[in-house]
Structures are given as C-alpha cells and as structure tokens.
N, C-alpha and C positions, 0 to 999 in steps of 0.2 A: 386737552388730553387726547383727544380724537384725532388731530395734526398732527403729534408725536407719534403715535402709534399708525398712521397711513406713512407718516414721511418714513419712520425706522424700515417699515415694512418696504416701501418702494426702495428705498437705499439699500438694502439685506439683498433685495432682487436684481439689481444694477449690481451689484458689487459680487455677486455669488459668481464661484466657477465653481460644477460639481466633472467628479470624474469619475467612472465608472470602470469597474472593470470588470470584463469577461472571459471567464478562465474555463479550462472543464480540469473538475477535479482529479487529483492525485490519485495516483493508485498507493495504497497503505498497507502493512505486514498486520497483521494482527497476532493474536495467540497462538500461536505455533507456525503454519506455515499455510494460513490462510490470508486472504489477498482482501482489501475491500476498496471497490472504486465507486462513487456517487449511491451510494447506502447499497451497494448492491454485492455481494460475496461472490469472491473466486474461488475454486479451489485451484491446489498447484496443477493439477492435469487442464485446467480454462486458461490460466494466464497466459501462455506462449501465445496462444492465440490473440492476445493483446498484443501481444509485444511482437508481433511478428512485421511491424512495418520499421520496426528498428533494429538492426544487424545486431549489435552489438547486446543491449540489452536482450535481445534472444537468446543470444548465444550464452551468456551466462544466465538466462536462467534455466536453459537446459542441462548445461552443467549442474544447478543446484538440482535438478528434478533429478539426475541421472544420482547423483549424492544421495539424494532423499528416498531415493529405491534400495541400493545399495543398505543404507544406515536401517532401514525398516527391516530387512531382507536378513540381517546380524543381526538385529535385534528379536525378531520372532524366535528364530532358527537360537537363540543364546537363552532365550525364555523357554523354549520348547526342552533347550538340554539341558536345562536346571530345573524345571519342573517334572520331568520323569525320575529325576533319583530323588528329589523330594515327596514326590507321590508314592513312590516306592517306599521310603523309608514309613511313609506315614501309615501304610497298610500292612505296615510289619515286615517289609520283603528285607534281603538283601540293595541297600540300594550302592548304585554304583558312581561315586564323587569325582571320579576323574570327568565324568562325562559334566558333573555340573561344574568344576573349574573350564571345561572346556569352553561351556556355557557361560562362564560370567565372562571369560576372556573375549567373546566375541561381544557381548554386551560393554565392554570396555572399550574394544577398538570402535565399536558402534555410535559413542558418544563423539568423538573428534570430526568423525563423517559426518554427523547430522549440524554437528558448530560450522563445519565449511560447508554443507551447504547454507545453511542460514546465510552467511557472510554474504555466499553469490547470488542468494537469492534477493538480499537486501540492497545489492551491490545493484543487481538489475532493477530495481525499481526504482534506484536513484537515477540512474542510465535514463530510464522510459520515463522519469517523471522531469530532469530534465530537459527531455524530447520534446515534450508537452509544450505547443505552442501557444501566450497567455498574448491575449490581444487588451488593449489598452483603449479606448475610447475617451476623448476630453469633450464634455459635455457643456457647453456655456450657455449661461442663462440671463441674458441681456434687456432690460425694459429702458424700450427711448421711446425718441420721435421718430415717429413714418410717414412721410407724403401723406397719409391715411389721418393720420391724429397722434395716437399715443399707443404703443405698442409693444408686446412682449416675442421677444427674437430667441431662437432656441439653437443653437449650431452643434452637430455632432461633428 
C-alpha cells in the first residue's frame, strides 16, 4: 500500500503542469457611481486619476463625471423647487405649484442625464479594465533524474 501511494505521488509530480496567473484587479462600478479596485473605494472625483494613462477611457469618464454634475446640479435645484411650495402649503401659506411643476420637470430631465452618465461611466471601465495588462506565467513542475541523483525541476 506504501508503493501505491509514493509511486501515485511521484507520477501526480512528473505529470503536473500548474499555471498561474497574475493579474491586478478590475476596477468595478458599484452602487451608484462608486468605483472599487482591489477592496479599495473610489469615488467619481479619484477615478480619472486612474484612468489617466488611457486616452480613451478618460475621456469618457469625464464626460460621465461632467453628466454626473450636471444630473446632481437638476436635481437639487428640482428638489429645492418642489419643496418651498410644499413647505409653504404645509405652514398654511399660499403655496405657489407652478414653481413645483418647474421642479419636478427638472427632476425628470435629471433622470436621463444621470442613465448617460452611468452608461459612459460603465463604458470607461470596460475601456480601462481592458487596458489592464493580465500576465500569464506557465509553471512546470518536473521530478527526474539529475547527474546529482533524483530530482525535483521547477521551470517558470
């Protein structure tokens, strides 16, 4: 039983190729329009900084950041004028609705700008992620004979 299990063992070692590979991780979108690369969080104002060795991929993702200022910028300013005539109405005033349809209107136009940036923000990480150079390593692991005796050969 002791022969079976040294010979499987030496044959498993002669016959093994392992391959390894060495990558550095993806950069990934998460929940809204935050960035995560190797457990470590971007936000949108850090990533360009990333992405600044790749044209292209920069370029859109400033476009998505310019989008994402913009879509923020409607949407405060559409919150802002829909909550002064609903705070008004609640404290008994006259409140005045033209201003909150103003307000929902820009919060309407608001939602399509922040879906295109998402797109080009998504768009650029596809860009930089395959920028990303993944190196491959073939790892073989060889047990012979050596001038020496008996011998275990390791080749990257």
């Amino acid at each position: 039983m002791k022969n079976k299990t040294i010979f499987c063992t030496i044959f498993l070692l002669v016959t093994t190729t392992m391959v390894a590979q060495i990558s550095t991780d993806t950069l990934v979108i998460k929940k809204g329009l935050t960035f995560q690369q190797n457990q470590k969080t971007y936000t949108f104002k850090e990533v360009p900084a990333l992405m600044h060795n790749n044209k292209q991929a920069y370029e859109f993702i400033q476009k998505a950041r310019t989008q994402s200022i913009i879509s923020n910028v409607l949407s405060f300013a559409g919150g802002g004028f829909i909550g002064w005539p609903l705070g008004t109405a609640i404290a008994g005033g006259e409140a005045n609705w033209t201003l909150a349809a103003i307000g929902a209107g820009l919060i309407v136009v608001a939602i399509p700008v922040f879906s295109s940036a998402k797109k080009n923000a998504t768009k650029a990480v596809q860009i930089y992620n395959e920028g990303v150079q993944t190196q491959q390593n073939n790892l073989s692991v060889n047990l012979g004979v050596t001038p020496q005796g008996v011998g275990l050969q390791i080749n990257f």
